[in-house]
C-alpha positions, -999 to 999 in steps of 0.1 A, spaced: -524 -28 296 -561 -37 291 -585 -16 304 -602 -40 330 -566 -29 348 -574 5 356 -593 7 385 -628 29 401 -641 53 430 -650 51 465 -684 65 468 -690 62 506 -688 82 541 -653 69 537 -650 107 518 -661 120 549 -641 98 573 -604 109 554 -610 145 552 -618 145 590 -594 124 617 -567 111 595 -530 108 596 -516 123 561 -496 101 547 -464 108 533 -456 97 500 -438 122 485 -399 118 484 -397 159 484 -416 160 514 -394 141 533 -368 159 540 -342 145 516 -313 171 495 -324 171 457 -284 179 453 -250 170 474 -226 195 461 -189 179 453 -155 199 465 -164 220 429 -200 227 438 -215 202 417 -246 180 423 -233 148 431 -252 120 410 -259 85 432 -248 76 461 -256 80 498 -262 114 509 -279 124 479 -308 103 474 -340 93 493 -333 65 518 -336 28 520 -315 0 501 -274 -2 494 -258 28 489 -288 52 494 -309 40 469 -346 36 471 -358 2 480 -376 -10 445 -363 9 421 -362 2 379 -367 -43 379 -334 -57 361 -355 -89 352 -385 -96 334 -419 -90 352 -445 -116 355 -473 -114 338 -502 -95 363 -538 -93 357 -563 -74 380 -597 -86 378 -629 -72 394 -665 -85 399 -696 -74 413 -723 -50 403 -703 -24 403 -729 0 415 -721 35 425 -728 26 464 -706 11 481 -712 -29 488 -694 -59 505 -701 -81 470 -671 -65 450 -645 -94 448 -607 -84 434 -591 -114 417 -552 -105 415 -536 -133 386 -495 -134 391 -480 -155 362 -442 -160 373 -420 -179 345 -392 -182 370 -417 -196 398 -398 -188 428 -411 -152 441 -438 -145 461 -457 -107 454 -471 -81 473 -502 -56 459 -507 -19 469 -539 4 456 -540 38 459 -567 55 446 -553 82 432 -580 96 404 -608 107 429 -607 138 454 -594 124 486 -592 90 479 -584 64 501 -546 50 501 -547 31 531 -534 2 514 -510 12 489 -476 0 505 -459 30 506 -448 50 543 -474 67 564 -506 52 580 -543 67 569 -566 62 592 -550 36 613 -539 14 580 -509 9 564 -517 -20 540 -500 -40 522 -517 -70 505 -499 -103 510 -508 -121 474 -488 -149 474 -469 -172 442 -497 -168 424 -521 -140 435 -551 -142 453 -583 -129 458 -594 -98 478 -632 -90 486 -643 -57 495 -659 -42 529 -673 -11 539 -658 -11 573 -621 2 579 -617 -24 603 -621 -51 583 -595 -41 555 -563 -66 556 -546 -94 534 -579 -99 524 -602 -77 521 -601 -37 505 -621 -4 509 -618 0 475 -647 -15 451 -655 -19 414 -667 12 405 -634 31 412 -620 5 388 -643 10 367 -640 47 370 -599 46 363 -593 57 398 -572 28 406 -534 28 404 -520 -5 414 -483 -18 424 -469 -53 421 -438 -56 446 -415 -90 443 -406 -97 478 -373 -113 471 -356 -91 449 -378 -56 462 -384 -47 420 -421 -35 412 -441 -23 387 -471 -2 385 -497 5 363 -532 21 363 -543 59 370 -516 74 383 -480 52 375 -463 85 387 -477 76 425 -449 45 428 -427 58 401 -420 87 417 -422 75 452 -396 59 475 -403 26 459 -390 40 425 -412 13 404 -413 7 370 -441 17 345 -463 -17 339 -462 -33 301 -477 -67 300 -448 -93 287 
């Protein structure tokens, strides 16, 4: 992936704000109470099947998990001055290119590369801070501009800005709606990949 797809650090009292009142979120499969191994009658671990993986999906498999078709093409695009403070000019152009035409995508950030960063909006389980985002981006993608005020942040707009992309603090996630495959790429791939989504490391087609 090019480098204008990793993504930069929130320099803000937004540090401040998450390390006081917030709800942890829960992203981690191990934290959530599943059993790494269901033993068979011989005391093996059972591979698959329900009982023995995390929730969610047809026979206890993750919702997301590894795509079985061919991801679009995805871009990720910032603009703005990119200053180290925090400004409501920072625009986020998301590009979906979709040979197949039908599916419409959602987009999840987490910024995973700076000490308590925010991941209010990265589509996984949990709410931080009163937000459990998950960008709506349409056919084709769309275009996100950033604020400084948590209550702003929805479909459109994002805490995060363009000097945490910049910085490489950004990991991002892709989710086809239809079909529940995504892809990730960015800081920290291991965030989604690893997660209950189950996502697929992003190479551009």
């Amino acid at each position: 992936m090019s480098q204008r797809n990793r993504v930069p650090s929130l320099l803000l009292p937004l540090v401040a704000l998450v390390a006081s009142a917030c709800d942890i979120e829960t992203d981690d499969v191990d934290a959530l109470g599943f059993d790494a191994c269901v033993a068979d009658d011989a005391g093996n671990c059972a591979e698959g099947g329900a009982g023995g993986e995390p929730a969610g999906g047809a026979g206890g498999e993750p919702v997301g998990g590894t795509p079985t078709t061919a991801p679009p093409v995805i871009d990720v695009i910032w603009e703005g001055n990119g200053g180290p403070m925090a400004n409501d000019v920072d625009t986020l152009t998301v590009a979906i290119d979709d040979a197949v035409g039908n599916y419409t995508y959602r987009l999840g950030m987490a910024q995973t590369g700076a000490t308590n960063g925010w991941n209010g909006e990265d589509c996984l389980p949990g709410v931080l801070n009163g937000k459990d985002v998950c960008h709506d981006v349409g056919s084709e993608g769309e275009v996100l501009s950033s604020t400084s005020k948590l209550a702003e942040v929805d479909d459109e707009r994002t805490l995060l800005f363009k000097a945490s992309h910049d910085a490489g603090e950004i990991t991002y996630v892709v989710i086809r709606v239809e079909t529940d495959e995504c892809w990730t790429f960015g800081d920290d791939p291991s965030w989604y990949t690893d997660s209950l989504l189950g996502c697929a490391p992003y190479d551009s087609p």
